[in-house]
C-alpha positions in Angstrom: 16.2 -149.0 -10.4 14.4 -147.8 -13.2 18.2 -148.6 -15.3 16.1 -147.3 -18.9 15.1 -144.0 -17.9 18.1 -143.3 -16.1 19.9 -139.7 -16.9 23.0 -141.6 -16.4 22.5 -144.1 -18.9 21.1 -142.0 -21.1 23.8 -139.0 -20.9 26.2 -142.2 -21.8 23.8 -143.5 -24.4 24.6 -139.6 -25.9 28.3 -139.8 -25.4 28.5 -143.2 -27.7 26.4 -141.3 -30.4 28.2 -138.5 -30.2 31.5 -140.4 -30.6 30.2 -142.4 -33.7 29.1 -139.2 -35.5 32.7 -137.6 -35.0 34.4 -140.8 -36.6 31.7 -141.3 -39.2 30.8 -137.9 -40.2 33.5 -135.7 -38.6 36.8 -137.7 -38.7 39.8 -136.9 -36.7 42.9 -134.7 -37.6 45.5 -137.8 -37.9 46.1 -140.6 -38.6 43.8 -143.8 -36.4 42.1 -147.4 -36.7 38.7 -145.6 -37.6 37.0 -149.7 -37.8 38.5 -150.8 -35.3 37.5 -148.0 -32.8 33.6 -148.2 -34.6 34.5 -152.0 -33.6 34.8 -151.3 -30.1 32.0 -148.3 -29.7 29.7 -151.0 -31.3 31.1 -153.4 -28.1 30.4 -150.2 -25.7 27.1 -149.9 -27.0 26.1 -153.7 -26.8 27.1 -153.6 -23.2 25.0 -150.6 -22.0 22.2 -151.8 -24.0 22.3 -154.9 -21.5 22.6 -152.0 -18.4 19.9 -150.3 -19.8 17.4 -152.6 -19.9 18.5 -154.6 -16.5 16.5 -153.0 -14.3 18.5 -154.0 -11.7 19.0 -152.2 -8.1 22.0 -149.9 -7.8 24.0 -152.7 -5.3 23.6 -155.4 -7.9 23.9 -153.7 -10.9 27.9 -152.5 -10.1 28.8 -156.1 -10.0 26.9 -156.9 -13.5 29.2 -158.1 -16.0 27.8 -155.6 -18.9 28.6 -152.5 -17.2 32.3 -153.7 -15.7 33.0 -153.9 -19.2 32.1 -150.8 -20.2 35.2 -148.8 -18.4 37.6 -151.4 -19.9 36.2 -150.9 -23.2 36.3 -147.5 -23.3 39.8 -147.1 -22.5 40.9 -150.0 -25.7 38.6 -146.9 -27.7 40.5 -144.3 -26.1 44.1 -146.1 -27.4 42.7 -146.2 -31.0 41.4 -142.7 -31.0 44.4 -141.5 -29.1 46.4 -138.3 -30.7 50.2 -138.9 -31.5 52.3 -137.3 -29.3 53.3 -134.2 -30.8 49.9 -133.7 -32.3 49.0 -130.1 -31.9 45.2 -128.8 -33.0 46.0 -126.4 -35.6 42.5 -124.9 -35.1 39.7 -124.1 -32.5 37.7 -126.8 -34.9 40.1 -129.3 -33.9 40.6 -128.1 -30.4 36.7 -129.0 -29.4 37.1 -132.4 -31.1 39.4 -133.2 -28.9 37.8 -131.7 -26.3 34.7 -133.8 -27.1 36.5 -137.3 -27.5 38.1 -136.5 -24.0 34.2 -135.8 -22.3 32.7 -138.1 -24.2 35.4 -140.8 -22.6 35.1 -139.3 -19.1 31.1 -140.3 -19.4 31.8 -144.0 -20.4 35.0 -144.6 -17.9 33.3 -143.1 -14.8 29.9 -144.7 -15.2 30.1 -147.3 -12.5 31.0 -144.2 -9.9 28.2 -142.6 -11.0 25.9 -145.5 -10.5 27.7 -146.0 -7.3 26.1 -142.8 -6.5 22.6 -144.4 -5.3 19.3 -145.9 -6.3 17.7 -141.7 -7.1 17.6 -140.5 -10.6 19.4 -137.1 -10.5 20.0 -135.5 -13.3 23.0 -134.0 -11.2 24.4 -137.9 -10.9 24.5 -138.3 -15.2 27.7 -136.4 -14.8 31.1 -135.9 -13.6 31.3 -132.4 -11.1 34.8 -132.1 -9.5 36.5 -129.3 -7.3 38.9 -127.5 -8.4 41.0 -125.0 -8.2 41.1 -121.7 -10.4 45.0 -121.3 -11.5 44.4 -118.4 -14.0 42.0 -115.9 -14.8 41.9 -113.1 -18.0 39.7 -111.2 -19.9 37.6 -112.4 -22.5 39.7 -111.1 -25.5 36.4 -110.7 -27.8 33.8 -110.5 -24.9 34.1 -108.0 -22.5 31.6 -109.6 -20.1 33.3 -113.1 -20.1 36.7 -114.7 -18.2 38.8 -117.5 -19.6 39.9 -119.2 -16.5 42.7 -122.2 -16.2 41.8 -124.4 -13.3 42.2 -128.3 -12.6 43.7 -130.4 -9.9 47.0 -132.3 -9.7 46.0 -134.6 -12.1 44.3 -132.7 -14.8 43.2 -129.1 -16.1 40.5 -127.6 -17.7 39.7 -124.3 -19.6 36.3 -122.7 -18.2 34.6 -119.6 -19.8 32.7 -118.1 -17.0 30.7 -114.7 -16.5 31.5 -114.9 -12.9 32.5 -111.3 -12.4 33.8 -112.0 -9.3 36.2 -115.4 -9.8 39.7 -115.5 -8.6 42.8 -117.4 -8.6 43.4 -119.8 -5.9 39.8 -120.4 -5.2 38.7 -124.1 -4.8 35.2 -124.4 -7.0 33.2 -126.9 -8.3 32.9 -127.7 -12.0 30.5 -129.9 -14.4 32.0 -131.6 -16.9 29.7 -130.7 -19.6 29.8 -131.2 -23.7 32.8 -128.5 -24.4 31.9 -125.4 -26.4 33.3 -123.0 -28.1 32.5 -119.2 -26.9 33.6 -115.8 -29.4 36.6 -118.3 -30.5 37.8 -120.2 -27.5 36.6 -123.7 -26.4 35.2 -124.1 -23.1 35.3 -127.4 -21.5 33.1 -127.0 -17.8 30.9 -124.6 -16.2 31.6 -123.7 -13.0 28.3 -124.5 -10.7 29.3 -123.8 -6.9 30.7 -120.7 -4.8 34.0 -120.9 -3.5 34.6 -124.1 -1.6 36.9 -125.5 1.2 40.2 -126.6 0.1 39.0 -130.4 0.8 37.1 -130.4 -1.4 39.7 -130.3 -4.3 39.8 -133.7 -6.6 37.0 -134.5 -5.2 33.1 -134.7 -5.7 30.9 -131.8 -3.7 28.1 -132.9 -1.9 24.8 -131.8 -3.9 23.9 -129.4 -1.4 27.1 -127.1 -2.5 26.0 -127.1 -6.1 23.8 -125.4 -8.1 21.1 -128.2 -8.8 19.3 -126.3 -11.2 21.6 -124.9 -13.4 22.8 -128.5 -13.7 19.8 -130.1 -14.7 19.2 -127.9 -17.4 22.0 -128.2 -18.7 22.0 -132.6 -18.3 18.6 -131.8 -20.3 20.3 -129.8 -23.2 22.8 -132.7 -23.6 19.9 -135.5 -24.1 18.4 -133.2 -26.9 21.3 -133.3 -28.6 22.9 -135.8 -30.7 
């Protein structure tokens, strides 16, 4: 497995970078152990160093010490970086830093499942796609061509932004968890990259052939061009 030219590793290479620049550059909206955390990233990055230049196969390499540590470390980074409990965002600023600590987290946790995913380099595989299902949908308020949709599963939500004209609530779809963005004021945290889908296939990962590949990839590209 070619481990250094992964997308995989490389789309978590970007999520560690991106998480230094918010706490060094950045900074989050309360109050947090900003050395420790940088302590622990440093840790994280150590550790998929070692991954990245294993060059193991796929079978061995979920069993290799460096990137079982990975998960665990991540979630000690996630308790330091952690928002107290009645922290609200007081601004769409603060809403997409949140938004991009939570991503950023997903990448890191859920690496071994996506390694788990085979020997091919996909870009498809660098990150997580889920079905869910769409609980709300409204009008853009400031873009008439645009839907802010609710959807999630049982264990988490997710606001999408979609030009999907034809959406609706109670459909089961498939979303990327992408970098969030904010669109004409409101932060977007997936894009939606399948038709309507079985009920099965809520919580759980699509097979590629019920995803759009394409729009995927470019988008796994985007991600690795930025910082």
């Amino acid at each position: 497995m070619d481990t250094a030219h992964d997308f995989r590793i490389l789309v978590a290479e970007n999520a560690i970078a991106r998480l230094e620049k918010i706490l060094k550059q950045k900074g989050l909206p309360y109050p947090h152990r900003k050395e420790k955390a940088l302590e622990i990233l440093s840790k994280i990055r150590s550790n998929l160093m070692a991954v990245k230049y294993s060059f193991m196969p796929a079978n061995l390499l979920l069993n290799y010490p460096p990137l079982k540590q990975i998960p665990k470390l991540a979630l000690d980074f996630a308790k330091e970086v952690a928002p107290p409990k009645m922290f609200k965002p007081k601004d769409v600023k603060e809403k997409l830093l949140l938004s991009e600590v939570k991503y950023c987290l997903r990448v890191l946790i859920g690496l071994p499942l996506r390694i788990r995913l085979g020997e091919e380099n996909k870009p498809e595989n660098s990150i997580d796609i889920l079905g869910v299902e769409v609980l709300s949908v409204m009008k853009h308020p400031k873009a008439s061509n645009l839907k802010i949709t609710k959807a999630g599963t049982e264990k988490e939500g997710f606001t999408i932004i979609t030009n999907i004209i034809n959406i609706r609530k109670g459909e089961i779809r498939a979303v990327a968890l992408l970098p969030p963005i904010i669109l004409f004021g409101e932060v977007s945290d997936a894009m939606y990259c399948s038709g309507p889908l079985t009920k099965e296939i809520k919580g759980k990962r699509p097979p590629s052939k019920l995803i759009h590949i394409s729009e995927i990839s470019s988008k796994v590209e985007e991600i690795l061009r930025q910082k």
